[in-house]
N, CA and C atoms of all chains as a GROMACS GRO file, in nm:
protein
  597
    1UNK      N    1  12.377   5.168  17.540
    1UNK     CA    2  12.264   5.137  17.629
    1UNK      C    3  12.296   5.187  17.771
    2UNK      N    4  12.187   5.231  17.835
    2UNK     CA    5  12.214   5.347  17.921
    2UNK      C    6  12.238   5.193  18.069
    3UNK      N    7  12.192   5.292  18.130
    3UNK     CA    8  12.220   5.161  18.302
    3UNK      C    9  12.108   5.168  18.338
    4UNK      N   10  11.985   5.263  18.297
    4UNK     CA   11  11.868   5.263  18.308
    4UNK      C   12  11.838   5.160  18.248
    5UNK      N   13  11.831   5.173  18.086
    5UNK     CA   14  11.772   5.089  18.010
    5UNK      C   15  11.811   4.952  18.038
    6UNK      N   16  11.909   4.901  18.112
    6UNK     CA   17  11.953   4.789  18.119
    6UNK      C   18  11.872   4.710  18.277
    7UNK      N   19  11.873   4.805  18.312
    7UNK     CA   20  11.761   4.747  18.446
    7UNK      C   21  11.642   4.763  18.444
    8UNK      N   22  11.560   4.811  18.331
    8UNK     CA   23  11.424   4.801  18.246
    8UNK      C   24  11.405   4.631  18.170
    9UNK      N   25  11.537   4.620  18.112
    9UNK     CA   26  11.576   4.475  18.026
    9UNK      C   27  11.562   4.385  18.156
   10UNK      N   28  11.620   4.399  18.242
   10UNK     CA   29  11.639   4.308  18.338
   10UNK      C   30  11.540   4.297  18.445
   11UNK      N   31  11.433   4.393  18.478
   11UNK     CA   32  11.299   4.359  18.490
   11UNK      C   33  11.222   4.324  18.406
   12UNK      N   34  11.202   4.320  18.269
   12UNK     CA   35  11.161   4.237  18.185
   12UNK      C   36  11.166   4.091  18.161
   13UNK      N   37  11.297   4.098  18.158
   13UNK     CA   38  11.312   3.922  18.174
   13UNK      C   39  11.296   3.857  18.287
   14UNK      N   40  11.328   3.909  18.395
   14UNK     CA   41  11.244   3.818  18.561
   14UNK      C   42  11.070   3.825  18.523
   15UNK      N   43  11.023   3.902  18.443
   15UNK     CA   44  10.918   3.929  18.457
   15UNK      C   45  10.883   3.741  18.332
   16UNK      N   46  10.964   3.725  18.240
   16UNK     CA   47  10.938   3.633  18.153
   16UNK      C   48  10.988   3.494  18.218
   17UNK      N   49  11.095   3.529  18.296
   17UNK     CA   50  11.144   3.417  18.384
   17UNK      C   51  10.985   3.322  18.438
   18UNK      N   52  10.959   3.434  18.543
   18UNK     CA   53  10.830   3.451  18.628
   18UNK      C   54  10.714   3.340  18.517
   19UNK      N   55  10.688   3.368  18.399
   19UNK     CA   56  10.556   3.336  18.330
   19UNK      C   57  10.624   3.187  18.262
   20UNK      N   58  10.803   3.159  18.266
   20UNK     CA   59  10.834   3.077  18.221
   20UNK      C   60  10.787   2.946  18.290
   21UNK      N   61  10.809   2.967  18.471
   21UNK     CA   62  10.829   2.888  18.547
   21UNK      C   63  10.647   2.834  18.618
   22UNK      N   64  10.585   2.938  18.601
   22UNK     CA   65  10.481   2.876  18.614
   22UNK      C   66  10.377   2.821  18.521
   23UNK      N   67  10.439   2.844  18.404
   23UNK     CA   68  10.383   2.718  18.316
   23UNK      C   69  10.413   2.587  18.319
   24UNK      N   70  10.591   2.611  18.373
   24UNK     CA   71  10.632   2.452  18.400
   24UNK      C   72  10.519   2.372  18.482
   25UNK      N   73  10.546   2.521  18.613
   25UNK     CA   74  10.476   2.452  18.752
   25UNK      C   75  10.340   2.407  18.737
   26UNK      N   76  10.259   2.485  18.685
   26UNK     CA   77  10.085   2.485  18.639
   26UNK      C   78  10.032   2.337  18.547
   27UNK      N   79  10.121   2.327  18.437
   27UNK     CA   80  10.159   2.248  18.349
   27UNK      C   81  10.167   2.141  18.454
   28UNK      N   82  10.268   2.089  18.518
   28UNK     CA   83  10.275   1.974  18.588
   28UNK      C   84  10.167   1.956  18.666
   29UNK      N   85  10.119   2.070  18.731
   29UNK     CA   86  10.029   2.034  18.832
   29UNK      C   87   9.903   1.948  18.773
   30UNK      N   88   9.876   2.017  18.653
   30UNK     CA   89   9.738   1.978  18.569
   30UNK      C   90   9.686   1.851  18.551
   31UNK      N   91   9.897   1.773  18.465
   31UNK     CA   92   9.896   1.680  18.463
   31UNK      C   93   9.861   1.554  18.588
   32UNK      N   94   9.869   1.564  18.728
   32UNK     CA   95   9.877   1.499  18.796
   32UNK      C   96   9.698   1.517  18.873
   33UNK      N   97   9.623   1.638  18.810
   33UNK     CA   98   9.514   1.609  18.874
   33UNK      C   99   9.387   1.505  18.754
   34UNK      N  100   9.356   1.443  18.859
   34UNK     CA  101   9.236   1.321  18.799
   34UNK      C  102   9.138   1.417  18.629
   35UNK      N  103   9.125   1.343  18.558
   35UNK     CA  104   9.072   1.356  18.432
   35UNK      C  105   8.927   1.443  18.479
   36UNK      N  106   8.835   1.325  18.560
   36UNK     CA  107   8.731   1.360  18.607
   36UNK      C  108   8.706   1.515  18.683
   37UNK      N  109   8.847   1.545  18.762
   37UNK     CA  110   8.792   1.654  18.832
   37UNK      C  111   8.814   1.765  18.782
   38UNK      N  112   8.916   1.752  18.667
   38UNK     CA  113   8.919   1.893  18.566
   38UNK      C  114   8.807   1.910  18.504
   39UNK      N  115   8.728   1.799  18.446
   39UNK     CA  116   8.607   1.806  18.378
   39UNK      C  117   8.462   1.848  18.457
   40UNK      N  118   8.514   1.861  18.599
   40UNK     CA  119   8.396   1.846  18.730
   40UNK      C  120   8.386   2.073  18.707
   41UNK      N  121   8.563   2.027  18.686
   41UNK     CA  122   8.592   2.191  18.682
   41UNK      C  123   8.514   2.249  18.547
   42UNK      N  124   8.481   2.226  18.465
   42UNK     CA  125   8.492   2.315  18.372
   42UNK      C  126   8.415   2.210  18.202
   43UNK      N  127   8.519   2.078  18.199
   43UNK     CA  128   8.511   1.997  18.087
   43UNK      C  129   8.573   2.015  17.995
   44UNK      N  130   8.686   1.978  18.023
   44UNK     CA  131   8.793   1.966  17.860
   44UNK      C  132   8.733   1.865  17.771
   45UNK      N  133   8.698   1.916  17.644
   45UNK     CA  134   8.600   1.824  17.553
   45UNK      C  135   8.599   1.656  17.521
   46UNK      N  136   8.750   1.693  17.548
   46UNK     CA  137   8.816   1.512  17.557
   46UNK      C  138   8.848   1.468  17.666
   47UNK      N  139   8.832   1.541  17.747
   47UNK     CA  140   8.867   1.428  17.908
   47UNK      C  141   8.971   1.393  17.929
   48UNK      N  142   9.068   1.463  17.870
   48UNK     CA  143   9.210   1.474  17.937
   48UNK      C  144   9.277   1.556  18.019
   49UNK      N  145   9.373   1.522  18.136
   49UNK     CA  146   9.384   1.632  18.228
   49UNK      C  147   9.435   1.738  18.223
   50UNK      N  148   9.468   1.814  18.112
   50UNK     CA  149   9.495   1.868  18.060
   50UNK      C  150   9.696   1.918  18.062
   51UNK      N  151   9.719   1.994  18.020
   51UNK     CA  152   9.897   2.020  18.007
   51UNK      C  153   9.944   2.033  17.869
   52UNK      N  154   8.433   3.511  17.032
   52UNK     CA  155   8.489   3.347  17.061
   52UNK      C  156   8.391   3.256  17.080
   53UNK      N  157   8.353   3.169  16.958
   53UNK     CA  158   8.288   3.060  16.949
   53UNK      C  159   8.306   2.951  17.048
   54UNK      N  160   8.300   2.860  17.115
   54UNK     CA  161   8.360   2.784  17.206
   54UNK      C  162   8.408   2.633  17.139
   55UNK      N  163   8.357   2.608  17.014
   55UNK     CA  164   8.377   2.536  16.941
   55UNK      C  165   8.495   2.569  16.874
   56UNK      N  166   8.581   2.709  16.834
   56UNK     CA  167   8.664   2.745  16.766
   56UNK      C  168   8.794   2.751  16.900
   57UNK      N  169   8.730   2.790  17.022
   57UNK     CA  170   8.819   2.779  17.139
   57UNK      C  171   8.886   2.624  17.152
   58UNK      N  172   8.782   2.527  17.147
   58UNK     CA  173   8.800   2.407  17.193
   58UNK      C  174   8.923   2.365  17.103
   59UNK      N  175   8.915   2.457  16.904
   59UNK     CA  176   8.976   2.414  16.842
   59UNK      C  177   9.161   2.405  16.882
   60UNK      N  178   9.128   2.532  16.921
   60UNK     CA  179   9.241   2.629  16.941
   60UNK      C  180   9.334   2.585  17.032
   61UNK      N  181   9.254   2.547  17.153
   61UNK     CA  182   9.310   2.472  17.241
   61UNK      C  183   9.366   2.285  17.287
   62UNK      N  184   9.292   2.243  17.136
   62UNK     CA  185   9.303   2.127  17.129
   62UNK      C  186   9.222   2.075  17.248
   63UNK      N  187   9.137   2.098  17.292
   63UNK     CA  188   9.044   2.087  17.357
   63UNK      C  189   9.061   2.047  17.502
   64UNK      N  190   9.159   2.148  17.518
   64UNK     CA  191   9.197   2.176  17.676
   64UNK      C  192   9.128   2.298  17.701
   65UNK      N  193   9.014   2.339  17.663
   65UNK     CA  194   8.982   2.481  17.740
   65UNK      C  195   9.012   2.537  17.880
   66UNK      N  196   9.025   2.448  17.958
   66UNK     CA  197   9.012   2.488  18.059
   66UNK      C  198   9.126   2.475  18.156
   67UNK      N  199   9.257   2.344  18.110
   67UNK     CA  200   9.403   2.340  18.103
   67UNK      C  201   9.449   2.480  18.098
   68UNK      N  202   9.422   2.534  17.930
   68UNK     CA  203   9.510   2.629  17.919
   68UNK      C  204   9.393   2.780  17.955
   69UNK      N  205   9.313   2.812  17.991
   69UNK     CA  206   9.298   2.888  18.094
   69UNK      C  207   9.340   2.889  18.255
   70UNK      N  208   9.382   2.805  18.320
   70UNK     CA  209   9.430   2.814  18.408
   70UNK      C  210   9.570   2.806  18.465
   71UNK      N  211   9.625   2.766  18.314
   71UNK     CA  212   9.784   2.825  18.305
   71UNK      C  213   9.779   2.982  18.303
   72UNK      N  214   9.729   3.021  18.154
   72UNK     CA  215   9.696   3.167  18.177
   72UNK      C  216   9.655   3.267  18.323
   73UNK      N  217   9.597   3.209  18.374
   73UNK     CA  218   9.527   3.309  18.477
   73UNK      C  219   9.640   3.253  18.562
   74UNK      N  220   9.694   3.166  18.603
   74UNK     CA  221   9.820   3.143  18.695
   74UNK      C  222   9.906   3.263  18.654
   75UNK      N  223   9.938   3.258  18.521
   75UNK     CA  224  10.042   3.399  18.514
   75UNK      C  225  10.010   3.524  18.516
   76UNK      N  226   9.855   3.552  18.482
   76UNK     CA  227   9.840   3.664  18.539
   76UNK      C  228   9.830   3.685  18.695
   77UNK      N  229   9.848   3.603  18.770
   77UNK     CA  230   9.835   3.597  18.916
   77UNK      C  231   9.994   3.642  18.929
   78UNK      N  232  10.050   3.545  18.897
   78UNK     CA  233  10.218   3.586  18.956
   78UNK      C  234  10.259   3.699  18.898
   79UNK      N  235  10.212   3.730  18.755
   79UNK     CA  236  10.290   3.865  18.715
   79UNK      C  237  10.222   3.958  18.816
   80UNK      N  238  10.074   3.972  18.857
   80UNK     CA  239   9.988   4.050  18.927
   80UNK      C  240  10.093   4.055  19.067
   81UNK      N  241  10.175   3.946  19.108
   81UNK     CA  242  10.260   3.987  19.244
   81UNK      C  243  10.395   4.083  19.235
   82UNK      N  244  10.419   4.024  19.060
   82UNK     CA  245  10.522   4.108  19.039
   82UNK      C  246  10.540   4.256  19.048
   83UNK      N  247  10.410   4.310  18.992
   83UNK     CA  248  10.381   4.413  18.958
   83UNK      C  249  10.378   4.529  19.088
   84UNK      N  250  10.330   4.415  19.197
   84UNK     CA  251  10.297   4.498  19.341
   84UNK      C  252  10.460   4.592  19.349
   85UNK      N  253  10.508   4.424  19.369
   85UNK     CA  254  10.711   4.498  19.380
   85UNK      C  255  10.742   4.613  19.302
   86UNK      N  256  10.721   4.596  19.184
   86UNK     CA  257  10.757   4.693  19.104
   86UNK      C  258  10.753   4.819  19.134
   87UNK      N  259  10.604   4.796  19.127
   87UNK     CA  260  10.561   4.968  19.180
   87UNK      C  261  10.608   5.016  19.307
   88UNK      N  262  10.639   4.907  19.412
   88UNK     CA  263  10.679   4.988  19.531
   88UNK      C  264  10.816   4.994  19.484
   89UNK      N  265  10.895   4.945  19.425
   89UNK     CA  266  11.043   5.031  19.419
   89UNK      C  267  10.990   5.176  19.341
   90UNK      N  268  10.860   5.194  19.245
   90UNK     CA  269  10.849   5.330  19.175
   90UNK      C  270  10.860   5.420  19.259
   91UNK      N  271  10.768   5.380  19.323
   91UNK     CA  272  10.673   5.443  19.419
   91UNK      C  273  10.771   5.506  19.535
   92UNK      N  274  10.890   5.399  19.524
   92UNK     CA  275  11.026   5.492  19.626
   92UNK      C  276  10.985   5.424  19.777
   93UNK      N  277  10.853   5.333  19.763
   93UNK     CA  278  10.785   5.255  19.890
   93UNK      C  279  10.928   5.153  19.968
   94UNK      N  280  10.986   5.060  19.818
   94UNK     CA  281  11.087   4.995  19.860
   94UNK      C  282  11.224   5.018  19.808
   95UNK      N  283  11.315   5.001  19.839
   95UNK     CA  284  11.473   5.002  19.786
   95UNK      C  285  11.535   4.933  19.733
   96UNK      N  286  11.558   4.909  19.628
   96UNK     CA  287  11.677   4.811  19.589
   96UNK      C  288  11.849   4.873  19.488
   97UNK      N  289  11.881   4.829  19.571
   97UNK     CA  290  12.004   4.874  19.504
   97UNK      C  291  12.051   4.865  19.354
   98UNK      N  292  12.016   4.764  19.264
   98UNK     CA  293  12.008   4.714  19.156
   98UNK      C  294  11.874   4.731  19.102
   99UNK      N  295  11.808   4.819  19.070
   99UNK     CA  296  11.695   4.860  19.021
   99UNK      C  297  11.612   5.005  19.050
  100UNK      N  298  11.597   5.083  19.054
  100UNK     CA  299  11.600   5.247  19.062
  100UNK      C  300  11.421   5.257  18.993
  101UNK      N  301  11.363   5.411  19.009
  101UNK     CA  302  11.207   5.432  18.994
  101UNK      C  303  11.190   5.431  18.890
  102UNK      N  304  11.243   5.457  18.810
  102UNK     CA  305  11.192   5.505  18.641
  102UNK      C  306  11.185   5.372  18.554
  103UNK      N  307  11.303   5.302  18.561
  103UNK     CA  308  11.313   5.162  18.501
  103UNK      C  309  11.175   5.069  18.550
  104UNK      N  310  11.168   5.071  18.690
  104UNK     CA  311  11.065   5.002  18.761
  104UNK      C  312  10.941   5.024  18.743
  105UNK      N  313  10.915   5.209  18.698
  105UNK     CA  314  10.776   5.208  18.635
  105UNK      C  315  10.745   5.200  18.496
  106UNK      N  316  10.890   5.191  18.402
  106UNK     CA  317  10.874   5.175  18.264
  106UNK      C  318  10.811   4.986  18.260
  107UNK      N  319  10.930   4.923  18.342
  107UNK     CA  320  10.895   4.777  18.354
  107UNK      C  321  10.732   4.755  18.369
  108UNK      N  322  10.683   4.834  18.514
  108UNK     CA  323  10.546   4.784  18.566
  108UNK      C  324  10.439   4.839  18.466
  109UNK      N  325  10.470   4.945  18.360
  109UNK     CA  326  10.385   4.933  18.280
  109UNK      C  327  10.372   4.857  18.136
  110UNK      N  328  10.503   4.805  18.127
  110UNK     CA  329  10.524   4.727  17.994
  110UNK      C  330  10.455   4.597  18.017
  111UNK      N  331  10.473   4.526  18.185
  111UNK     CA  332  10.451   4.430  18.216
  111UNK      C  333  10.267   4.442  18.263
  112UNK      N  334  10.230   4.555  18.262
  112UNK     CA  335  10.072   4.568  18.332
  112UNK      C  336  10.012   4.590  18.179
  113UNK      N  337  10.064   4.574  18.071
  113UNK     CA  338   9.987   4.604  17.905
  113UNK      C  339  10.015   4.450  17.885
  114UNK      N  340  10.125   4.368  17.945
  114UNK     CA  341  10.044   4.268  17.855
  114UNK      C  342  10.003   4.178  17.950
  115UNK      N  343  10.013   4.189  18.074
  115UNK     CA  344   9.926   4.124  18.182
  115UNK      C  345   9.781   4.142  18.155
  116UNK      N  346   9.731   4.260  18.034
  116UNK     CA  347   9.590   4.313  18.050
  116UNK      C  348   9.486   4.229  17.944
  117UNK      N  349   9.633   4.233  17.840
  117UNK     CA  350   9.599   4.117  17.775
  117UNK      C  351   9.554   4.026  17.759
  118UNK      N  352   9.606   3.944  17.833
  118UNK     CA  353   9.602   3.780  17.857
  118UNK      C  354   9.479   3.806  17.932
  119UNK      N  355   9.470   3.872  18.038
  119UNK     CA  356   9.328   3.906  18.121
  119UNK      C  357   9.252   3.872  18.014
  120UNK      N  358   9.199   3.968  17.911
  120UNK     CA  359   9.095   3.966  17.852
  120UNK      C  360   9.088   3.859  17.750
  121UNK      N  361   9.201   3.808  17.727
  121UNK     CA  362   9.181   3.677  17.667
  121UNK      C  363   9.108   3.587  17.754
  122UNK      N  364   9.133   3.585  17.855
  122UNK     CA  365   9.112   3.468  17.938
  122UNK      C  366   8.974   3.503  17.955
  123UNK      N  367   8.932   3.600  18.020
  123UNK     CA  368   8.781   3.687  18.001
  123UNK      C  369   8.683   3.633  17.935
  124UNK      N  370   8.707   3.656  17.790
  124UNK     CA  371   8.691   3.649  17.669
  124UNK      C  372   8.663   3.466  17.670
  125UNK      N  373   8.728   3.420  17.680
  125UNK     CA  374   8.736   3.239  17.650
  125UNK      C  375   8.630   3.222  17.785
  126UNK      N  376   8.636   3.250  17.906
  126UNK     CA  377   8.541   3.220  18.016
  126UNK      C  378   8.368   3.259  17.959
  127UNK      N  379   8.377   3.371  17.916
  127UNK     CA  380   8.236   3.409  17.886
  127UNK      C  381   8.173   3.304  17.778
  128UNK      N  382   8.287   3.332  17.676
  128UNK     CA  383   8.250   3.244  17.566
  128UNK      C  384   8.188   3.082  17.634
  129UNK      N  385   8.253   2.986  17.703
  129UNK     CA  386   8.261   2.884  17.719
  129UNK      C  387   8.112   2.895  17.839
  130UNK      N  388   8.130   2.969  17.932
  130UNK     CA  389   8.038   2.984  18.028
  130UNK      C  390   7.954   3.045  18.022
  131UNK      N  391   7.941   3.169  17.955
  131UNK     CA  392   7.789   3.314  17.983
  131UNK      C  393   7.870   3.379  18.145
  132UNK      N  394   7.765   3.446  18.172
  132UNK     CA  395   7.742   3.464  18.324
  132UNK      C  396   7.708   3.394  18.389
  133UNK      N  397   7.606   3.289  18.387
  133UNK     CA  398   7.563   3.183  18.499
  133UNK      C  399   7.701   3.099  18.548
  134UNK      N  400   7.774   3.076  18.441
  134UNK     CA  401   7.891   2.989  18.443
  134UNK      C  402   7.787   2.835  18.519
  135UNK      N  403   7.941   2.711  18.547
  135UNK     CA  404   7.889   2.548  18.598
  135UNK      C  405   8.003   2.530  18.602
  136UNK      N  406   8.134   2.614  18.667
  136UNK     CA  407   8.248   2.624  18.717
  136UNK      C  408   8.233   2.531  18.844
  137UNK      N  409   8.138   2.545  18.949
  137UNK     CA  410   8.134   2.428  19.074
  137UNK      C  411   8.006   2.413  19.084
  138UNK      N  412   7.923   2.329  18.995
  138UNK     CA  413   7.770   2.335  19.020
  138UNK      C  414   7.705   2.531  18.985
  139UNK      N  415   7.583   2.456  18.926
  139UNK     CA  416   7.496   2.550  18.922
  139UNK      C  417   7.494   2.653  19.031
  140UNK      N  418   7.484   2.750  19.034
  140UNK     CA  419   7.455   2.860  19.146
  140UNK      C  420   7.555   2.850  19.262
  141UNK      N  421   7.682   2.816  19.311
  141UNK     CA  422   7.752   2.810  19.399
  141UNK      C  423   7.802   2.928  19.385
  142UNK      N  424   7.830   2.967  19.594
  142UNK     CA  425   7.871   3.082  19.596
  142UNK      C  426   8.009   3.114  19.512
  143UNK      N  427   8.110   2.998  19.546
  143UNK     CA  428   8.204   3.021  19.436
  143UNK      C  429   8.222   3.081  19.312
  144UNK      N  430   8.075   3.044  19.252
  144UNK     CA  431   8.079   3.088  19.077
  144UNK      C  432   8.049   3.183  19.097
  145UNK      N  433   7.937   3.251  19.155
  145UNK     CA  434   7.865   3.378  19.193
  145UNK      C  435   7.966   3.515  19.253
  146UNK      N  436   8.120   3.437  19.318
  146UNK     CA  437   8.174   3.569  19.363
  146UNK      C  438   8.319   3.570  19.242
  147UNK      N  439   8.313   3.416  19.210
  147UNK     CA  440   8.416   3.421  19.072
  147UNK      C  441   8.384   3.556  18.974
  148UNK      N  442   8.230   3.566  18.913
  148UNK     CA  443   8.156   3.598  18.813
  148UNK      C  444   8.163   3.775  18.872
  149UNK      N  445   8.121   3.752  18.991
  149UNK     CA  446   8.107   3.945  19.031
  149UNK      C  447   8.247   3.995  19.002
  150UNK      N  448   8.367   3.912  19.128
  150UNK     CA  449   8.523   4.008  19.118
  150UNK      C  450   8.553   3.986  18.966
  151UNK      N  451   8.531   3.899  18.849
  151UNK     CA  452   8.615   3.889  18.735
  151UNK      C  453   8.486   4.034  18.639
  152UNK      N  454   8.389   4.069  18.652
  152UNK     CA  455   8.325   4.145  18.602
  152UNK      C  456   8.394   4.274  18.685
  153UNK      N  457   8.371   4.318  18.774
  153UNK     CA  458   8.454   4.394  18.857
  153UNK      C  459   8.634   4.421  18.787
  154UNK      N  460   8.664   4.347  18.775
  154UNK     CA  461   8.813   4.333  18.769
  154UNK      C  462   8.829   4.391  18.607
  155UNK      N  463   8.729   4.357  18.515
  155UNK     CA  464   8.736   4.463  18.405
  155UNK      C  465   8.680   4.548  18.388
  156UNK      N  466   8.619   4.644  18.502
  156UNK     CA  467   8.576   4.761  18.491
  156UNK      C  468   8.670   4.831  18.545
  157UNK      N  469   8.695   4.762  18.659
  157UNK     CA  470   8.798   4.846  18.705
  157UNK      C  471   8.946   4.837  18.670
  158UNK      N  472   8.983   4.786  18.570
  158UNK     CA  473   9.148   4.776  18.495
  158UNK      C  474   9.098   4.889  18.373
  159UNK      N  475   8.959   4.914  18.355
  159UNK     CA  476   8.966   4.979  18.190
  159UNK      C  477   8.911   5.132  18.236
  160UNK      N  478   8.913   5.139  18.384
  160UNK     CA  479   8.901   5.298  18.446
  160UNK      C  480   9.034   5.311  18.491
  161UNK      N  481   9.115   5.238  18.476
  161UNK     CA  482   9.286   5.253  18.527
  161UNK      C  483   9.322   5.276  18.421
  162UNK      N  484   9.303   5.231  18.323
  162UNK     CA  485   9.417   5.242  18.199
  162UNK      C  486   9.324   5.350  18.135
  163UNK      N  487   9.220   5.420  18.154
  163UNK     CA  488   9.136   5.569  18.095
  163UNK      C  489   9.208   5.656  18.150
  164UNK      N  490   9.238   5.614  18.305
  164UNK     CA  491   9.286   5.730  18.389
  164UNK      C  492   9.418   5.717  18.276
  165UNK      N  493   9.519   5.623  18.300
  165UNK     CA  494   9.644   5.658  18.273
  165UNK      C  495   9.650   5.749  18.105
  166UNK      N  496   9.534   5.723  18.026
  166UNK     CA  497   9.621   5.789  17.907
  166UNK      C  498   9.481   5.896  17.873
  167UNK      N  499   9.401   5.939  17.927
  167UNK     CA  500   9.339   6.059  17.945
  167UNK      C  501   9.285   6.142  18.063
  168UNK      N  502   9.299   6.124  18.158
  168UNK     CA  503   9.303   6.174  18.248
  168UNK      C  504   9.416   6.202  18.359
  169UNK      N  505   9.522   6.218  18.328
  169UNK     CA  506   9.633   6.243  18.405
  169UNK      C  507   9.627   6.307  18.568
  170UNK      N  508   9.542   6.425  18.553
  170UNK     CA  509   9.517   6.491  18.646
  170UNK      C  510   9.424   6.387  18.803
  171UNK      N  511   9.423   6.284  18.770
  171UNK     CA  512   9.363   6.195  18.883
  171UNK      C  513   9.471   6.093  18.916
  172UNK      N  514   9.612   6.159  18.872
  172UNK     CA  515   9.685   6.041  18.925
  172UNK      C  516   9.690   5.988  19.050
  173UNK      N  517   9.594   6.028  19.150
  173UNK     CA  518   9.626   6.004  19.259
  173UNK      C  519   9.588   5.910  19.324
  174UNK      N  520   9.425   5.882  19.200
  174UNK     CA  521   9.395   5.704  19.247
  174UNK      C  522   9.431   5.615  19.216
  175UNK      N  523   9.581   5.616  19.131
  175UNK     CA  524   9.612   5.490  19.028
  175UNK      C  525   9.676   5.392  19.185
  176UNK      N  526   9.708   5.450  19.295
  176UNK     CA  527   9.756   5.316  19.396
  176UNK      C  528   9.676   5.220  19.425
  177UNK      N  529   9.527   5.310  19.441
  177UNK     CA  530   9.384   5.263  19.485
  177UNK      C  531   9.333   5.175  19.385
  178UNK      N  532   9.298   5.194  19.275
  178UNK     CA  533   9.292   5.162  19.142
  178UNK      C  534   9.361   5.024  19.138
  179UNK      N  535   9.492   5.004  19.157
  179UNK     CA  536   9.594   4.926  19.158
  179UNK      C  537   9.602   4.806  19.228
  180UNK      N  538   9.590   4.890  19.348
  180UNK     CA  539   9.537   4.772  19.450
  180UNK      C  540   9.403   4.684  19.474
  181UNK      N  541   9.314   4.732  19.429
  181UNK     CA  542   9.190   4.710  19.363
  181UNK      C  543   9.186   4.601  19.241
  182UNK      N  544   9.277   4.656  19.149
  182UNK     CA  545   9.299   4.529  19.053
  182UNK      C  546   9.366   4.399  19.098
  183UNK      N  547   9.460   4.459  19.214
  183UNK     CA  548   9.540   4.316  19.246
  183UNK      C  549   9.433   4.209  19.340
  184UNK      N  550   9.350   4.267  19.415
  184UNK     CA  551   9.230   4.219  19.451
  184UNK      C  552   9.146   4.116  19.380
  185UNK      N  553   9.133   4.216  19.330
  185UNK     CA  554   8.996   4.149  19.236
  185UNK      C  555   9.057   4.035  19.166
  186UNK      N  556   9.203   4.056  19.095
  186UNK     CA  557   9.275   3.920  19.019
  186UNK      C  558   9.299   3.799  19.140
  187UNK      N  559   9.328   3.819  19.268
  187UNK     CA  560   9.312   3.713  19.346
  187UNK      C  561   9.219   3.663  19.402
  188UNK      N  562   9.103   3.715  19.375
  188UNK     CA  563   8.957   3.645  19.420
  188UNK      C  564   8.933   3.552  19.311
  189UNK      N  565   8.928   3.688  19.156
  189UNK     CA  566   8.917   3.565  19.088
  189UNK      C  567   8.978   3.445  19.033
  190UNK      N  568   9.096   3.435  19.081
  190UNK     CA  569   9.214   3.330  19.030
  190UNK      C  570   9.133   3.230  19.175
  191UNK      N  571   9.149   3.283  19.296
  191UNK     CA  572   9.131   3.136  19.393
  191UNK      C  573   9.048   3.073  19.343
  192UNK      N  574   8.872   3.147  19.326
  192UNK     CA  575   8.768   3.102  19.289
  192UNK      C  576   8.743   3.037  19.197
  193UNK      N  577   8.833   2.985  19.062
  193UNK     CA  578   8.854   2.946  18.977
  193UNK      C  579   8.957   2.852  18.957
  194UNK      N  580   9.099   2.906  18.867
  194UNK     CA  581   9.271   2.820  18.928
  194UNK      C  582   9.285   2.755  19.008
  195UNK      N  583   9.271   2.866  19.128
  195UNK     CA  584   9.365   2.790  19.231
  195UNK      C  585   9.284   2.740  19.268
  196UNK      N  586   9.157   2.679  19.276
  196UNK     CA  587   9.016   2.572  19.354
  196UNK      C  588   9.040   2.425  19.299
  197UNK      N  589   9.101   2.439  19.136
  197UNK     CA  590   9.154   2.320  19.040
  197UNK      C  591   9.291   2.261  19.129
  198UNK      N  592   9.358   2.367  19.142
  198UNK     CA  593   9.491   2.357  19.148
  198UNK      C  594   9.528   2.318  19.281
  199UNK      N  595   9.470   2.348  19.370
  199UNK     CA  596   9.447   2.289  19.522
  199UNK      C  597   9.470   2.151  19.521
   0.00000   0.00000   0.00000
């Protein structure tokens, strides 16, 4: 494996890092907003805040 | 996409897990800027060089395009065009609805250019920057308005 290909790999994975961490972040956030105003947003069928 | 088969899918978070989604196409959409400017030779980094950086920004801009049109795809389904994202007729929904219509015309004249038209490489920055646009109008107007 070249030194190219290895810093192709390694922008790849910051790139998965990246999509790892804001699911955490997004995910938590969801959880902490009110039932009602996600549903004000949009309407999750069950009225949960979603996550 | 039925919205009934969405709701299934999602366990009836439609709108949870669309705005996880469009969160990551937002951050990969910042990633991508970087990328290209190390291609582009715009920025420097010592640990990362042009060719890797544009193999990356296009591996990472095919499946960023993806999820786009998934997400697309589940919005229309669930909404139409009128959408009831913030009330009926708010400017919000109205400039959500233009940049996210916008934002797939103009990603599917970027990716025409890139694999038949070569000879116009010269608008893919314009093009580019244009998409990163349009993905942050429509993420505030939407995501980040929840997420606030």
């Amino acid at each position: 494996m070249t030194r190219q290909h290895l810093q192709m790999l390694g922008s790849l994975l910051v790139a998965l890092a990246i999509v790892a961490v804001v699911i955490l972040v997004v995910t938590a956030r969801l959880n902490s907003i009110p039932a009602d105003r996600l549903e004000h947003h949009g309407g999750d069928s069950h009225g949960h805040s979603g996550g | 996409m039925e919205a009934a088969f969405l709701d299934s899918l999602t366990g009836g978070h439609v709108t949870a897990v669309k705005v996880v989604l469009a969160s990551v196409v937002m951050a990969l959409a910042c990633y991508q800027l970087l990328l290209i400017a190390v291609a582009y030779g715009k920025l420097r980094l010592g640990f990362l060089s042009k060719a890797p950086a544009a193999g990356a920004h296009r591996a990472v801009g095919d499946t960023t395009a993806v999820i786009l049109l998934l997400v697309a795809t589940a919005c229309l389904s669930q909404y139409g065009f009128e959408g009831e994202h913030h009330g009926e007729g708010s400017g919000a929904t109205a400039l959500h609805v233009i940049a996210g219509s916008a934002l797939v015309v103009v990603l599917a004249v970027k990716v025409a250019l890139l694999r038949w038209w070569p000879g116009l490489g010269r608008l893919l920055p314009l093009l580019g920057t244009t998409v990163f646009v349009l993905i942050a109008v429509t993420w505030l107007t939407s995501a980040g308005d929840i997420l606030r």
